[in-house]
Structures are given as structure tokens and as C-alpha cells.
C-alpha positions in Angstrom: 94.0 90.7 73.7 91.2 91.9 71.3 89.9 90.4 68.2 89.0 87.1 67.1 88.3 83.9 68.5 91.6 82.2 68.7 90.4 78.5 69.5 87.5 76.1 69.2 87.2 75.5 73.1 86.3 80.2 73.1 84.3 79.4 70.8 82.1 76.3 72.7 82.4 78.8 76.0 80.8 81.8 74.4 77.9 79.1 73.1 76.9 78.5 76.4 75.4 81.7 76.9 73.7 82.1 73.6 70.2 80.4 72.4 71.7 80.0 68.5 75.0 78.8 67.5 77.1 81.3 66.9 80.2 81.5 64.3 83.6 82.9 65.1 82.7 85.5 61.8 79.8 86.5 64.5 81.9 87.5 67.3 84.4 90.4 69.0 86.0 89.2 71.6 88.7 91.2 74.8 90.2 90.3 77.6 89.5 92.5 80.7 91.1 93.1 84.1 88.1 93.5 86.3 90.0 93.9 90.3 93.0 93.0 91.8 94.4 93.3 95.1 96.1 96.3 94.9 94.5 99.5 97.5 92.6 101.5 95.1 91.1 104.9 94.8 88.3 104.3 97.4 91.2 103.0 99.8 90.0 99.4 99.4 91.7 96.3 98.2 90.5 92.8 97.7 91.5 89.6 99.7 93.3 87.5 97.4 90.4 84.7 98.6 87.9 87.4 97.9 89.5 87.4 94.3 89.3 83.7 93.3 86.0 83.2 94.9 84.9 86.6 92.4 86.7 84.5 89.6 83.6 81.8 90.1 80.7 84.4 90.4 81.6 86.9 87.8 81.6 84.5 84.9 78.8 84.8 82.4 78.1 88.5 83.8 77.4 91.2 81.9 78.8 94.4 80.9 77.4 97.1 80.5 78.1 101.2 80.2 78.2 103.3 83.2 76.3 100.9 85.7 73.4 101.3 83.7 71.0 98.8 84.4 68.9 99.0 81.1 69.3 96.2 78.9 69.5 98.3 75.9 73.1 99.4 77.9 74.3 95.9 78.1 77.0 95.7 75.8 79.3 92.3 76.5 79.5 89.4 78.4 82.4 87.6 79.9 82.4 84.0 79.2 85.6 82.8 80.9 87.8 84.3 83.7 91.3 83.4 85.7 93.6 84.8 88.1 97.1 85.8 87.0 99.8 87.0 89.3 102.4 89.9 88.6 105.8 90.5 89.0 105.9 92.9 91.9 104.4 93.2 95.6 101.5 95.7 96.3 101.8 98.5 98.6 100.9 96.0 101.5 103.0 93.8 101.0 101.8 90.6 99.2 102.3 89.5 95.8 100.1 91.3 93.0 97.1 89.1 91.8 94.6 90.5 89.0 91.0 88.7 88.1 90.8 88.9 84.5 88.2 87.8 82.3 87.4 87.2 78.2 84.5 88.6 77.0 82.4 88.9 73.4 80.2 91.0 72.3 78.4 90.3 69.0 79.5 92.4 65.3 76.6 94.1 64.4 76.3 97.7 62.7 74.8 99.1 66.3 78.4 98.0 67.8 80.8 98.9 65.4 81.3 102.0 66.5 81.7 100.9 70.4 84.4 98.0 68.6 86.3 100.7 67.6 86.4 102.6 70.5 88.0 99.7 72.1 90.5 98.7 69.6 91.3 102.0 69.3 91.7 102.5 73.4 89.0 105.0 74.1 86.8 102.6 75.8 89.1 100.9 78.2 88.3 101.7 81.7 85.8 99.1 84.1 84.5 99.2 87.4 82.9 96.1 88.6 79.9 96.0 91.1 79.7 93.6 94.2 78.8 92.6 97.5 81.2 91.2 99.8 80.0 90.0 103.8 83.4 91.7 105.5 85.3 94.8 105.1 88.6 94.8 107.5 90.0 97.5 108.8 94.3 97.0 107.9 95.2 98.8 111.2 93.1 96.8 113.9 91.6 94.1 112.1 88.2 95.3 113.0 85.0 94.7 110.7 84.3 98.5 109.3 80.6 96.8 107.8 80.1 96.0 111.3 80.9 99.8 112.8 83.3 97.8 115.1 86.5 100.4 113.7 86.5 104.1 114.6 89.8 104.3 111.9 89.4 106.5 108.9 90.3 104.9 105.6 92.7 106.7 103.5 94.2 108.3 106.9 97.8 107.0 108.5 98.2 105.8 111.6 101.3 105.6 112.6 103.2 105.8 109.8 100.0 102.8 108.3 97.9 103.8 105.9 94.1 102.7 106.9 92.1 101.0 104.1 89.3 98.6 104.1 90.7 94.3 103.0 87.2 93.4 101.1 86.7 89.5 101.7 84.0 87.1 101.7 82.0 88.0 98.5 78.5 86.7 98.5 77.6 88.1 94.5 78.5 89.2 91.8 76.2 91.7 89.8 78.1 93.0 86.5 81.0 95.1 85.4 80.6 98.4 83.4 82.6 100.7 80.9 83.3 104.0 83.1 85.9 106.7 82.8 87.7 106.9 86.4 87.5 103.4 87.6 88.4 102.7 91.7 90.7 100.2 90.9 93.7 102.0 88.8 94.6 98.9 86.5 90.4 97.9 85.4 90.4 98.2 82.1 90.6 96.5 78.6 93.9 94.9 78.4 96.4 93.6 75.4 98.5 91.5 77.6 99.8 91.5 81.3 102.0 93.7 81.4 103.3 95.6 84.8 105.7 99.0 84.3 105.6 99.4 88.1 108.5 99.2 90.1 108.9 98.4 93.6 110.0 102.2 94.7 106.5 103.1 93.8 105.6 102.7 97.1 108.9 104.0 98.6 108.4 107.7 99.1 112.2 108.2 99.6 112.5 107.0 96.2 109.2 109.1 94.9 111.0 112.3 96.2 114.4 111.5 94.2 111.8 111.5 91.2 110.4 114.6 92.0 114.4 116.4 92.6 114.9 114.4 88.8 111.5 116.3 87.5 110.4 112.6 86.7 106.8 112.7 86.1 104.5 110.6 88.9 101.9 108.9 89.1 98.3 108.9 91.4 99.6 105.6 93.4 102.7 107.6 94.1 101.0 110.7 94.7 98.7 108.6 97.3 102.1 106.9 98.9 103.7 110.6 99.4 99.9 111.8 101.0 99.6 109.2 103.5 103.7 109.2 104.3 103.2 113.4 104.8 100.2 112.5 107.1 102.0 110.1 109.2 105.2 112.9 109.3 102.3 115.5 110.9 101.2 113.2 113.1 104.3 112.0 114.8 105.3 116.0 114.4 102.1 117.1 116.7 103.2 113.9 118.9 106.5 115.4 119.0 105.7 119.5 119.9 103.6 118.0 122.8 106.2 115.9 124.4 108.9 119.4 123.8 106.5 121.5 125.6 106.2 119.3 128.6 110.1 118.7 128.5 110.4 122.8 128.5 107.8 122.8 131.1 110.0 120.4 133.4 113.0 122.5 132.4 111.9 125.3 133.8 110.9 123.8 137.3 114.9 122.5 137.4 115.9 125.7 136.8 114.0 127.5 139.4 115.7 125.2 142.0 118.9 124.8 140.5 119.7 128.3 139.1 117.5 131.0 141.6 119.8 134.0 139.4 119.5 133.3 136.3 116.8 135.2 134.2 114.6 132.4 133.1 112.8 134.1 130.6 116.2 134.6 128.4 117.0 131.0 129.5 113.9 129.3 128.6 113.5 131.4 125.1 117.5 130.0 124.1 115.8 126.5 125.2 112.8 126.5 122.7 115.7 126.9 119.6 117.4 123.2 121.1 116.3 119.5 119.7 114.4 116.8 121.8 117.9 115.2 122.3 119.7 118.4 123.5 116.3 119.5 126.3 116.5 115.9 127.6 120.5 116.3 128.1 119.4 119.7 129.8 116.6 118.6 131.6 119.0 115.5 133.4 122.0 117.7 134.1 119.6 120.4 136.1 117.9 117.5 137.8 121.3 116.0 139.1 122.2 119.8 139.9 118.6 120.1 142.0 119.2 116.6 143.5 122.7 117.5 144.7 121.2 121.1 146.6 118.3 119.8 148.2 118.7 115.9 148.7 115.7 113.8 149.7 114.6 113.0 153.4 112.0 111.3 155.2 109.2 113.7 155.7 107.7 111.5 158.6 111.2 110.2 160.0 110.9 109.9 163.6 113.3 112.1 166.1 115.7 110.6 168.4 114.5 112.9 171.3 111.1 111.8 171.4 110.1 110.3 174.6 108.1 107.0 174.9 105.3 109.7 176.4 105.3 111.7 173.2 103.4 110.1 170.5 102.8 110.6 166.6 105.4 113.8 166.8 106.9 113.7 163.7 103.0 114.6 162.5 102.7 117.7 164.6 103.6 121.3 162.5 
């Protein structure tokens, strides 16, 4: 929420950081959701570890506008923090979990005009700034900060998306007032709230909102990109594994049907599905098998005389 201090104990918690008393009169005061969990736009996601262990570090940081790092840009400072989770799973899989933090800046004339901006829900969006010791890749569980993962994030692999888990966070530097933030839910908040649903993530029921003319949004759009990427990559997999199949087709053929023109055979053969070329492909092989059964190539003869050695080699 914005506004006023609500309690005593804010007040005693924003007095920490200041070198004179200050009065509740003095004070503007937000909560902000700095990260969560969820895969953002730079197909990263924090640990929910890496989030509680940020909850410690990023209290008493400052804000500031646009990663500036001026001090005549520094425009809050948080003065408490806490995890809170939500009501819905993220697109991997766990339970949702935000870091959110209260922060005050002081009422003066110079930040009336940024006050307003916030009440008013101009300035809302944040992007925080960190280091963390290990990036993990969500496909092989490789360390992408140690070049150990040849995976691309934001590309599928096998029907899974590839984005980097951020754990181990060593610091904490400050969080800024941007316009596109990576993570989609920074920002200046009211209350936690969550107008999600589950089928965000579900692209079967993204397309039924699309056939409805249901507007979507950029998570959804990013589910329906990486579930068309994994659809053309198990398509490729598929025209490779159809071409040998008409390949082997074609060798049956020869040996099973010498007459037939193969060039009008094999071109009906191309129009079939993988299930109908493999029924093919099996009934031509029990056709070739039944022709030209399989014998010993180096079975010995029954005429061969205890003088006549290694025959069944000679041509």
C-alpha cells in the first residue's frame, strides 16, 4: 500500500537509517514487489532460497531511477522486506513466492511531483540489480556462469523451455524505477493480489482464448512461443524419420514388387502418415522375407570330401 505510516514499529524501522528523528508528517511511504520466482523476460527465475536470502541483503538499499548511480537519482529506501506466497503455481511448477519490501522516501517540494506519479500509477515499474554465484540451466542442471551448458535460454527442448534458476546471491546493490522491468510483476503494489490463472501456462487453453478473441497477455504469448518451438522441433525430428521410412519402402518394393512403377508408388506413399508407412513398410518386408528366405552364406556342402578344405569360401 502507499501513504502513511500506519504504526509506531514503521516508524522506529525507517529511523534506523536516518541521522535525525524523523516524524510520520515527514514521511511517504509504498510497498514494492522487487522479484519473484516466476521465469521472466530475460528467461531467468529466482531459487526460492535465492529469494529469502535477497530478503536479508536488500533491506536498507536504495532506490533509485533508471540504474542511475548518482546520488542526486536516489529517490527511496526500503526499510523492511518479507516474502509472501500466492495463490497459483509458476510455469515450472512450484508455488509462486514474491520478495516485497516497504520503502519511504521523505515529502519535500523536490518529491512531490515523483509522489504523485506513484499514487497516481505512472511510476510503478522496478528492476532490481544483483549478483548471484550460480545460474542453472532448467534442462541439464548445468552451471550456465560456469560455460558448463551449450542450451539456449528462452529455446525448448523437447517440449522444455530452457531458462537460467538464479541461486546463491552474494549482494545486493539497489533497485530502480524503470519502464519494462525483467521480471513482469516488479512494481509498486496496493496489495497482493494475483488475476492469473493456472491455464496461463496451458497453451491448449491460451488457443481457446485466442478462437474467443480474448485478449492475452506477454506470459501467454511466451508459453504459445516456446510450445510452437518445441511443435517444430519434434516436426523436423519427424520429416527425418519419414524420409528414411520412404527410403526403406522403396528397397521392399524393389524385391517384393519388380512390376510395379515405383515412381507412381513411392509419390502415393509421401501423401500416407508415419503410422500408415510403418504398416507398409512391415507388410512388404514379410512379402520380401517370404520370396527370398535367409540361408547360410558359409553353410558347408554335404559333398565335400575330408580332402577338400574351406569350400564353401571358394566363388
Amino acid at each position: 500500500m502507499t501513504g502513511k505510516i500506519s504504526s509506531e514499529k514503521e516508524m522506529e524501522a525507517i529511523n534506523r537509517y536516518t541521522t535525525s528523528p524523523l516524524n510520520k508528517e515527514d514521511v511517504f511511504t509504498f510497498t514494492v514487489t522487487l522479484c519473484d520466482n516466476e521465469v521472466d523476460r530475460d528467461h531467468e527465475c529466482f531459487s526460492r532460497d535465492a529469494l529469502a536470502a535477497l530478503r536479508e541483503l536488500f533491506t536498507g538499499k536504495t532506490g533509485i531511477s533508471d540504474h542511475s548511480m548518482r546520488s542526486k537519482d536516489q529517490r527511496a529506501r526500503i526499510f523492511n522486506t518479507y516474502l509472501e506466497e500466492g495463490f497459483h503455481k509458476t510455469s515450472s511448477g512450484e508455488g509462486y513466492l514474491a520478495l516485497k519490501a516497504q520503502a519511504y522516501m521523505l515529502r519535500t517540494e523536490e518529491t512531490a511531483s515523483l509522489i504523485a506519479e506513484i499514487e497516481g500509477g505512472i511510476k510503478k515499474e522496478v528492476s532490481i540489480s544483483c549478483s548471484v554465484n550460480k545460474a542453472t540451466c532448467s534442462v541439464c542442471g548445468a552451471d550456465m556462469k560456469k560455460h558448463d551448458c551449450r542450451h539456449v535460454k528462452g529455446r525448448a527442448y523437447n517440449s522444455k523451455l530452457c531458462y537460467a534458476i538464479l541461486s546463491e546471491p552474494t549482494d545486493a546493490y539497489e533497485w530502480s524505477f524503470v519502464a519494462v522491468p525483467a521480471q513482469r510483476k516488479a512494481g509498486v503494489t496496493k496489495s497482493f493480489t494475483f488475476k492469473e490463472e493456472n491455464h496461463l501456462y496451458n497453451p491448449e487453453e491460451i488457443i481457446k482464448s485466442l478462437s474467443a478473441e480474448k485478449p492475452v497477455t506477454e506470459a501467454e504469448i511466451d508459453t504459445l512461443k516456446a510450445h510452437i518451438a518445441s511443435l517444430e522441433e519434434l516436426a523436423g525430428e519427424a520429416r527425418v524419420y519419414k524420409s528414411a521410412l520412404l527410403a526403406e519402402i522403396e528397397r521392399l518394393a524393389l524385391l517384393a514388387m519388380p512390376k510395379v512403377s515405383f515412381k507412381a508408388f513411392i509419390a502415393s506413399c509421401e501423401g500416407m502418415k508415419i503410422k500408415e508407412l510403418r504398416e507398409l513398410r512391415d507388410g512388404l518386408d514379410s512379402q520380401v522375407r517370404e520370396k527370398l528366405p535367409a540361408t547360410l552364406q558359409l553353410r558347408a556342402s554335404a559333398k565335400q570330401t575330408k580332402t577338400e578344405k574351406n569350400t564353401e569360401f571358394r566363388i
